[in-house]
C-alpha positions as CSV (number, residue, x, y, z in Angstrom):
1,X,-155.6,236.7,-153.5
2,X,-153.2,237.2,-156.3
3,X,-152.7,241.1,-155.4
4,X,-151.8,239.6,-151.6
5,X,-149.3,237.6,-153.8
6,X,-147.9,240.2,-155.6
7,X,-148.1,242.7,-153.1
8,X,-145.9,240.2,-150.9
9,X,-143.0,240.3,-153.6
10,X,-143.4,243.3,-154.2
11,X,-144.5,244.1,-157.7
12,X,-147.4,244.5,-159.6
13,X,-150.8,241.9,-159.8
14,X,-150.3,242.0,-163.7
15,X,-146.2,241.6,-163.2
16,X,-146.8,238.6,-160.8
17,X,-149.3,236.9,-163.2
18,X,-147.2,237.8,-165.9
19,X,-144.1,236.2,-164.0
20,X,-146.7,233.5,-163.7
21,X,-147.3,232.6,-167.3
22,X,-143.7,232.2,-168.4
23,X,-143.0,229.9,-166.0
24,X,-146.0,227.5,-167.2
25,X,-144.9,227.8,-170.5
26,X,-141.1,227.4,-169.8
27,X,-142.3,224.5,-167.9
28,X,-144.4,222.8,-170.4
29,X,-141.5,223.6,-173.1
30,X,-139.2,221.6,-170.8
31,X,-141.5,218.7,-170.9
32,X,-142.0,218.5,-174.2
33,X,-138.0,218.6,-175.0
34,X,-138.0,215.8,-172.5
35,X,-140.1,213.7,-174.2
36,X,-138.8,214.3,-177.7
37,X,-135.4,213.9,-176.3
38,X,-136.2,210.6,-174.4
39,X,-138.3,209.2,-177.4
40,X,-135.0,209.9,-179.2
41,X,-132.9,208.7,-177.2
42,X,-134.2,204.9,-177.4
43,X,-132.3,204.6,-180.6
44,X,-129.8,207.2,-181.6
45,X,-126.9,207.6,-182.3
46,X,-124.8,208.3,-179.1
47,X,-126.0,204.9,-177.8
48,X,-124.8,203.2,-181.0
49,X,-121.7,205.2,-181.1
50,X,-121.5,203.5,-176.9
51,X,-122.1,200.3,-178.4
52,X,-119.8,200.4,-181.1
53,X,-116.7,201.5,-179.0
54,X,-117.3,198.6,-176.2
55,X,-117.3,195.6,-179.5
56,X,-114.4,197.9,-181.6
57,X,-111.8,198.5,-177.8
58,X,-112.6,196.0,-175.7
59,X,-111.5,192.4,-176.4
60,X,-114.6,190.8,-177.7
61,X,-116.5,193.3,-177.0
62,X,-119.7,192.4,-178.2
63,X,-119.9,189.8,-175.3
64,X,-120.0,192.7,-173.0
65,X,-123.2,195.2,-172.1
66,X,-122.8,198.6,-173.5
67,X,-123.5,201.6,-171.2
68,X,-123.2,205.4,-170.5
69,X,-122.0,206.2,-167.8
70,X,-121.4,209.7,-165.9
71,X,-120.7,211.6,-162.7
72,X,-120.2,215.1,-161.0
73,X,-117.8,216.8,-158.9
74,X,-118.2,219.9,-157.4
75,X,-115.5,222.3,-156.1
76,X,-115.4,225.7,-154.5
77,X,-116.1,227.5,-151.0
78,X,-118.9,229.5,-149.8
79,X,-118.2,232.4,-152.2
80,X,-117.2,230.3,-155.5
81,X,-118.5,226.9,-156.6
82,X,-117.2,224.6,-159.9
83,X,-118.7,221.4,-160.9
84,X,-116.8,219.3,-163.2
85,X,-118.5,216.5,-165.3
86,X,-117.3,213.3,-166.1
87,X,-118.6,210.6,-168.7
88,X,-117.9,206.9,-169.7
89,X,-118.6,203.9,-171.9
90,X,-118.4,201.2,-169.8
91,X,-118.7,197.3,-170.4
92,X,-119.2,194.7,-168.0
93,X,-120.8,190.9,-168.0
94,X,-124.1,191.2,-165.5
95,X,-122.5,187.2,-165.0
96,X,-118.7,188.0,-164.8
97,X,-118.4,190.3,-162.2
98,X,-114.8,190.3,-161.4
99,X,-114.0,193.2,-164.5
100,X,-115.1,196.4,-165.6
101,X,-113.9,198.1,-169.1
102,X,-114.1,201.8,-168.8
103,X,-113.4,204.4,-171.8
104,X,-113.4,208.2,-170.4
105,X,-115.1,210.3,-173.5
106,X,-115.9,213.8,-173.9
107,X,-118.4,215.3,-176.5
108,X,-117.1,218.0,-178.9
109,X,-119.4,219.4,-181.9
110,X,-122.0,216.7,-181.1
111,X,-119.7,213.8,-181.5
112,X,-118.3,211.0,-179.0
113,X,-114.1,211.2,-178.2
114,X,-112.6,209.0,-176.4
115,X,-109.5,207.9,-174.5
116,X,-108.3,204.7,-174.0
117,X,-110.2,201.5,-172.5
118,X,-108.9,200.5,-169.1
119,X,-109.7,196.9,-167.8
120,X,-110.5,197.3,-163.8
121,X,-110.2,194.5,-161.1
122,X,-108.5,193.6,-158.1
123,X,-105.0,193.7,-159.8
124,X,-105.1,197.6,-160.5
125,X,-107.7,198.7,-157.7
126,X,-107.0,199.6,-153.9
127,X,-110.9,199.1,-153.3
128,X,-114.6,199.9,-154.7
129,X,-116.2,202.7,-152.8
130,X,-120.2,204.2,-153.3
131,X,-122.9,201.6,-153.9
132,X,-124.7,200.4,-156.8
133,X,-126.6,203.6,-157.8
134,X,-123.0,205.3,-157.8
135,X,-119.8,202.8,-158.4
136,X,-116.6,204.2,-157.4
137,X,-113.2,202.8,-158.3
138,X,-110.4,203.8,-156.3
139,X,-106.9,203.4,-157.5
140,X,-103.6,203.0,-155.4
141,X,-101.3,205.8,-154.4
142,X,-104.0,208.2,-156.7
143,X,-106.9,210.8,-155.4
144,X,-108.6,210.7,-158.8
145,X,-111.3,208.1,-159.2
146,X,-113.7,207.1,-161.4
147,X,-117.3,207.7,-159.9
148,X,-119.9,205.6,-162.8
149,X,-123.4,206.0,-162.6
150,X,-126.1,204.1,-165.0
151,X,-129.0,206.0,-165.7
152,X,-131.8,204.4,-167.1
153,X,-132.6,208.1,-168.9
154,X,-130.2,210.2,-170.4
155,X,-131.6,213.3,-172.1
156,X,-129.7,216.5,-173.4
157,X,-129.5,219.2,-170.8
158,X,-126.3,221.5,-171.3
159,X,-123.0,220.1,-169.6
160,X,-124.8,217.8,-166.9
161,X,-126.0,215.5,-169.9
162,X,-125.2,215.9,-173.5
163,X,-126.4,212.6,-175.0
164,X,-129.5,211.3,-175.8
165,X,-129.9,208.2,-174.6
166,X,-132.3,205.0,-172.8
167,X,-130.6,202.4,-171.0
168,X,-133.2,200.5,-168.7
169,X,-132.0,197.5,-169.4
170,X,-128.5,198.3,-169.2
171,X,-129.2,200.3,-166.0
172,X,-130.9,197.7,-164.2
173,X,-128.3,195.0,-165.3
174,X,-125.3,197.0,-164.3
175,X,-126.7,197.6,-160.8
176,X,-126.7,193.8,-160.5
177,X,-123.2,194.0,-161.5
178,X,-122.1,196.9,-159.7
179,X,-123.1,195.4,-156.1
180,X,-121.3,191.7,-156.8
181,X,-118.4,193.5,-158.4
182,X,-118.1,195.4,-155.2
183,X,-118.1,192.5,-152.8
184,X,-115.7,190.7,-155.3
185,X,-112.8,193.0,-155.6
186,X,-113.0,194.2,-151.9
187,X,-113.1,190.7,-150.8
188,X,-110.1,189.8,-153.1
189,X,-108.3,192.3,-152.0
190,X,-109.1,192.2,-147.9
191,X,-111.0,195.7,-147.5
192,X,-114.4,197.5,-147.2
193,X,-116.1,199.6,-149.4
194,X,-114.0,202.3,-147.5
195,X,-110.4,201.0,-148.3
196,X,-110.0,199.8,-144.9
197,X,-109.1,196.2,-143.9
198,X,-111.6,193.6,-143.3
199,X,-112.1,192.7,-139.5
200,X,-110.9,189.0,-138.5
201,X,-114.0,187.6,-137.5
């Protein structure tokens, strides 16, 4: 059977199972980083470092939940492609869901930057697109917007995820929050999830 295999890609029975073994082991590797990293990641630093720039930029802070929160875009044609990652602390009351704090960061040499904390509701936003997994607040007259989503794991793996860190309660809480926040702002503001106006019933 395995010279059918080989004989199908084109290379040799000991090449094939060769091919074979590294990708078990490369596997099992993998899993084992994930595990180390995810054990890690239940109390490490990067989360602190999250918790610690909600309660020292965001008026008291420390009533809010601390999260990480990230998102991809991706650019290009056919022939060329980019992708483009973005990643946030964000705070938010699972029980106040008319505000969100955001802080855009960026890791360099291992350690958490930051930009300023923005305070989000229906004053500033034009409407709140995506859906709980994926938030998306939209701001008038601008095409950027800020796309958060909550993972529950967060484990190191080059540019898509360079943190270490576990959120389940966070995530759980802050889909709660994401869906009333949604209805909340859009509501305020007359629209749908879309931007467009609400239909007089």
């Amino acid at each position: 059977m395995i010279e059918k295999m080989a004989e199908a890609v084109g290379v040799s029975p000991q090449a094939f199972i060769a091919t074979i073994v590294v990708i078990v082991v490369l596997g099992i590797a993998f899993l084992i980083k994930t595990k180390f990293d995810e054990k890690k990641g239940v109390d490490s630093k990067e989360k602190a470092d999250i918790r610690k720039l909600i309660d020292n930029l965001v008026p008291d802070g420390t009533q809010y939940m601390a999260a990480y929160a990230h998102s991809k875009e991706v650019y290009g044609s056919r022939t060329m492609r980019r992708e483009v990652y973005h990643y946030y602390a964000v705070g938010f009351r699972p029980t106040q869901a008319d505000h969100i704090w955001v802080i855009p960061i960026g890791i360099e040499a291992g350690k958490i930057v930051y930009t300023k904390a923005g305070r989000f509701d229906a004053s500033n936003l034009s409407h709140v697109g995506g859906n709980e997994f994926c938030l998306q607040l939209h701001f008038p007259g601008l095409k950027d917007i800020y796309a958060l989503e909550v993972d529950a794991s967060n484990t190191k793996f080059g540019k898509e995820c360079q943190v270490n860190i576990q959120q389940p309660e966070e995530a759980e809480a802050f889909r709660g929050f994401a869906k009333a926040f949604q209805e909340r702002v859009n509501t305020t503001l007359g629209v749908n999830h879309r931007g467009r106006p609400l239909k007089n019933k």
